[in-house]
N, C-alpha and C positions, 0 to 999 in steps of 0.2 A: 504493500500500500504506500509506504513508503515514497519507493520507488518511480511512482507513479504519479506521486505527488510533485516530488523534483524534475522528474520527463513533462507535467503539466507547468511547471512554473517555469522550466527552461523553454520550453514550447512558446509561453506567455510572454516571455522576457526578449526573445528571438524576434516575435509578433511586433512588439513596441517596438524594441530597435527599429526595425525595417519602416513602419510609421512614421516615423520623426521625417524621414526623406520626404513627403510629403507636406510637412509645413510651411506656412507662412516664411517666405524668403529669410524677413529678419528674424524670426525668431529661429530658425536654423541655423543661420549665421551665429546670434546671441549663444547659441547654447554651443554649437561647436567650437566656438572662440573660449570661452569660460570651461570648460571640459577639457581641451587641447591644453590651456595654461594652465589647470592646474597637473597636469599628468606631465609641463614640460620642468616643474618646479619641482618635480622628485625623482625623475630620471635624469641621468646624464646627458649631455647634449648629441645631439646625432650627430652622426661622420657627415660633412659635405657632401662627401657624392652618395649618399646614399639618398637622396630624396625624393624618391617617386613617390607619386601617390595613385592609387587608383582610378581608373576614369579618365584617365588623361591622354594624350598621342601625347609623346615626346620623341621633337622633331631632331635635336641634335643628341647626339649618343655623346654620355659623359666618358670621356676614355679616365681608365684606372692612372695615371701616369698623371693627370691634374692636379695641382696643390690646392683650388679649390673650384665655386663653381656660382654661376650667376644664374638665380631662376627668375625666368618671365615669362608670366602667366598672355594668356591671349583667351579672348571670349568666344571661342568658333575655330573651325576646321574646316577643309576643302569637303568640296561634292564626295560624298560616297567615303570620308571619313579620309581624305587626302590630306596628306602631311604639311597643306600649303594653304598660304591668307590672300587673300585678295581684296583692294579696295583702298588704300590707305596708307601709309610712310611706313609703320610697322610692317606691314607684308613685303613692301621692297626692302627693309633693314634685315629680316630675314630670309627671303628670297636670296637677296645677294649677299650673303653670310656673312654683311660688315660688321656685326660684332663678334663673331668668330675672328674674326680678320685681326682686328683692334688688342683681342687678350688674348691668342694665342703664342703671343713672344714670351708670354709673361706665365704661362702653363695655366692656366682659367678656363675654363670649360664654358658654354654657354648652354643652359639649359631651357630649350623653350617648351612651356606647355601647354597644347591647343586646343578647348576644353568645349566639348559639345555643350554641356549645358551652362554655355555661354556668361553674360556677365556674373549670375550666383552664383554659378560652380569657381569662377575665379576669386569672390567676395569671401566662400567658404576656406579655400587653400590660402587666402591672405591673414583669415582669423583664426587658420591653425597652422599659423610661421611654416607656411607651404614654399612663400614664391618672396622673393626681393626687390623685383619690380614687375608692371603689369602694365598692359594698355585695356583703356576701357573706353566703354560709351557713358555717354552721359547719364544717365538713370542708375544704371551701375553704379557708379562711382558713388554717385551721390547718398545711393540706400546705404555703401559702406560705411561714406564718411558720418552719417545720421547716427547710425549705430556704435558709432565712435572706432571704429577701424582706423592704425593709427597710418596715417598715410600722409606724404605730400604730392602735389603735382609740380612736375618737373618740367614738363614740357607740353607747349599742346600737342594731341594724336591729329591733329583733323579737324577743320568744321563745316560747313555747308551741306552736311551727308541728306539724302534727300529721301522722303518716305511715298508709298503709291497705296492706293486702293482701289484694288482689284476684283471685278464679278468674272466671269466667262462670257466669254463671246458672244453667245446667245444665251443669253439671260434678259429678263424682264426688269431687271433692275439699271436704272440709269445714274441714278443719285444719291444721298445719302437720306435722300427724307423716303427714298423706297425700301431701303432697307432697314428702315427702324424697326425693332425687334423682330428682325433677320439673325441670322450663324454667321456671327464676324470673328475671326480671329486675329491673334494679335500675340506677340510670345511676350508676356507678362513680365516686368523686374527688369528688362532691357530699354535699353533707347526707342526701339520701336514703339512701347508703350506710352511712354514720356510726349516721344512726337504725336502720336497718335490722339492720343486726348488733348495737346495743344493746336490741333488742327480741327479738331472737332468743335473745339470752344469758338475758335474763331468764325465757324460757319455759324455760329450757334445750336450746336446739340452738346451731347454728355456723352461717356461711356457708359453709363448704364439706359440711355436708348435704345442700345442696341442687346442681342444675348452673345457679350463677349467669349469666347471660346480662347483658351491659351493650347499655341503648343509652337513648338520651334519652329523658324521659317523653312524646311526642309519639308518638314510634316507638312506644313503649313499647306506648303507649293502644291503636292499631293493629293492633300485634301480637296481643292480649288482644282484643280483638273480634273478628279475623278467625280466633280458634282456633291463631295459630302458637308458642303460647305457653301454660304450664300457670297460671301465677301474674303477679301484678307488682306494685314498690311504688312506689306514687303516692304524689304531694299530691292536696290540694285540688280538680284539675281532673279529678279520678276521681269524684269524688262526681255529675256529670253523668250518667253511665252508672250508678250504681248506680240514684240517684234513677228511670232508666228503665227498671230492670232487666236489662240489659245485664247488669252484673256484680254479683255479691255479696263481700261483707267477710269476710275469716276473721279477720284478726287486724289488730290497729292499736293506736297510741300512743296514744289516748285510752280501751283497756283498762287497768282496775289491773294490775300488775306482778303475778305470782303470788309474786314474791320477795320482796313489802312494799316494792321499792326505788321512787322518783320515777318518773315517767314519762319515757319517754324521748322526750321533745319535741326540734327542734330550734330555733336561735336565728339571727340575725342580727347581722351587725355592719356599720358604717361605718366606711372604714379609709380613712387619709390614708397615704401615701408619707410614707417620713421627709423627703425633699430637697424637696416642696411643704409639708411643716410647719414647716421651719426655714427659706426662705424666707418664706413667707406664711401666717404663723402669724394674722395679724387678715383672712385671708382665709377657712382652717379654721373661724375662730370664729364667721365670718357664716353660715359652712355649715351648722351644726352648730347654729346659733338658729334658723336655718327650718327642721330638720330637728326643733328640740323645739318650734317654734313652731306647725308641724301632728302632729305627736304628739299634744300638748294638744287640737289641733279635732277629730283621728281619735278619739280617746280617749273623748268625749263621746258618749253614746247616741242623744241627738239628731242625730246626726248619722252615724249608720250605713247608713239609705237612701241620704244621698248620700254618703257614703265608698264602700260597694258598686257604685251606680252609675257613680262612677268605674273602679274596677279592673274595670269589664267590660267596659271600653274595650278590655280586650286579648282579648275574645272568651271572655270567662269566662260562662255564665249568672250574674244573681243567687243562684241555687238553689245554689248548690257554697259560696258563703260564709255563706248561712246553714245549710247542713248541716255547715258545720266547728266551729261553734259557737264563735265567738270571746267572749271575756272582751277588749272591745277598751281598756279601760282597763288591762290586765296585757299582751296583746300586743302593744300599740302601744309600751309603758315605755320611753323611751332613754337611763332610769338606769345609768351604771356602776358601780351597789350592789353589795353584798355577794352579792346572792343572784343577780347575773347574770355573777360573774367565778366565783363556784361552780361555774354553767355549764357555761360557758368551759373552767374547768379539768377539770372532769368527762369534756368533749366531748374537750379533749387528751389527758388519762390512756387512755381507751376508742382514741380513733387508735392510739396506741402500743400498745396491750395487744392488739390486732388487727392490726397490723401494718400499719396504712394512712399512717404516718409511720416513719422512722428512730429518731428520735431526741427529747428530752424537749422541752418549750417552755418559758421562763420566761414565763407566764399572767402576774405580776404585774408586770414590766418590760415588755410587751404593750400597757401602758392609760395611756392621758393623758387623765384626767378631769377637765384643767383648763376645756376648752375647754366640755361639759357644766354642770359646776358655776356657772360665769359666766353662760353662757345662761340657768339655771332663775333665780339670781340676778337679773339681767336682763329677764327676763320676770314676776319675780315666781312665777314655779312652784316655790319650794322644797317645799311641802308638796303638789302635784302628784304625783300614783303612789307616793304614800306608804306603800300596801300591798305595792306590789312591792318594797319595801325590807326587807321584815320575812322 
């Protein structure tokens, strides 16, 4: 009886575990961050290179022969679970393995981790001293820093990223007031969500007009083709199926605002851990030069064929980035100007005013734009994306 009792309570205990996975973002985050620190303040410190975690693609192999090792987390992986990023300065910084480049004189391993489930799965390995630095999207970033994840931003990722909403081809739906309490999906806790309700606000509707459905934009794409689905909002890799008519666009961020207000684009950031900034802060700083040091080459027009060619390494056609229509000298900017902590703060105020955060962010205690400013410095880029400062 006994016996049976402890096979029924390990049964129970198994049961919960596996639960938790399905919580509220932040309180996944809260509990795994508080759980991880106390289990790191009685054990020894782990070896460097041992830090995988599960769940993850890692894309550069840490070789045994390293004295140590840099992790950076990324929100997404290529088509069909491809080793490669597409869209963004991050995907050409490892596309073209310039941080491999940079620390391997120095025996440093670069560790990148590519994480299907996208910004939360990289929020979770940041609250359990997974990863050293990370890029993320806006919403991301923001649920981390709400929760008090102790992070800076380093650099900007990107901004102008632009969002669609999409029915099928032949569909009865033309607008968004046809699809009010319609199957819209949306992959929840990411940028998509963030822009998605700031674009909605501006037509005048809500998120709960509609019968939101979460699931990642892979599923998503899926869903929307095979009809299980009335609407969905995509990036970039929607534009394939529109391009073949698959689907059509009712509404998107690169429409004017009917309210006169900005677009409601979203943005990127590069964020360093406080504990790998205040240790190896001239480590950050080499980061963060190759990261404006191919900014600068993305940024160039000459050089769009092969910056495109690149991110299609993760299964992207060419056709989806030039139908996005980049200004890649404003998208690529990894200024922490004025007009991108604006942003920033923008994207925090709309979290909170939607409820997709608690509580307020301090957006200007947020930014260490020492490590930028040195780079352009450095590089001789001060006058470099000079328009995005304006």
């Amino acid at each position: 009886m006994n016996s049976q009792k402890a096979a029924t309570t390990t049964r129970g205990a198994t049961s919960c575990r596996a639960s938790v996975q399905y919580l509220v973002v932040t309180l996944v985050l809260v509990a795994f961050g508080c759980v991880f620190a106390c289990r790191r303040g009685s054990e020894p410190k782990e070896d460097p290179l041992n830090r995988d975690a599960a769940g993850q693609v890692h894309v550069s192999a840490v070789q045994g022969t390293a004295k140590a090792v840099i992790r950076i987390g990324y929100p997404g992986v290529g088509i069909g679970g491809r080793p490669y990023i597409g869209g963004n300065i991050a995907a050409a910084v490892h596309g073209k393995r310039a941080l491999e480049s940079e620390f391997e004189r120095d025996g440093i391993a670069i560790d990148w981790s590519l994480n299907k489930g996208a910004g939360p799965a990289v929020n979770e390995l940041i609250a359990g001293r997974q990863l050293d630095l990370a890029y993320l999207g806006d919403l991301a970033a923001i649920i981390g820093r709400s929760i008090g994840l102790d992070t800076k931003i380093v650099a900007a990722g990107g901004r102008g990223g632009n969002l669609y909403l999409v029915v099928r081809h032949n569909s009865s739906f033309h607008s968004l007031n046809d699809l009010r309490g319609k199957r819209v999906v949306v992959f929840k806790g990411t940028a998509l969500q963030l822009q998605a309700v700031r674009i909605l606000e501006q037509r005048g509707y809500a998120e709960s007009d509609f019968k939101t459905i979460t699931m990642d934009q892979a599923t998503g794409i899926a869903a929307i083709l095979g009809g299980d689905v009335d609407a969905l909002w995509a990036q970039f890799p929607i534009l394939e199926y529109v391009e073949k008519g698959d689907v059509r666009v009712v509404a998107s961020s690169r429409e004017p605002a009917p309210d006169k207000t900005p677009s409601a684009t979203a943005f990127g950031v590069l964020l360093a851990t406080g504990e790998f900034e205040r240790q190896h802060a001239d480590w950050v700083q080499r980061v963060v030069s190759v990261f404006v040091k191919e900014s600068d080459w993305g940024s160039e027009d000459k050089h769009r064929d092969e910056l495109y060619n690149l991110w299609s390494r993760a299964g992207y056609p060419k056709v989806v980035f030039e139908k996005d229509g980049h200004d890649l000298s404003r998208r690529l900017s990894p200024l922490l100007d004025a007009q991108f902590i604006g942003e920033v703060k923008t994207g925090a105020d709309a979290a909170l005013k939607f409820g997709l955060i608690r509580k307020a962010i301090d957006v200007p205690g947020w930014f260490e734009s020492k490590y930028i400013e040195h780079a352009l410095k450095d590089l001789k880029l001060e006058q470099r994306w000079f328009g995005s400062r304006e």
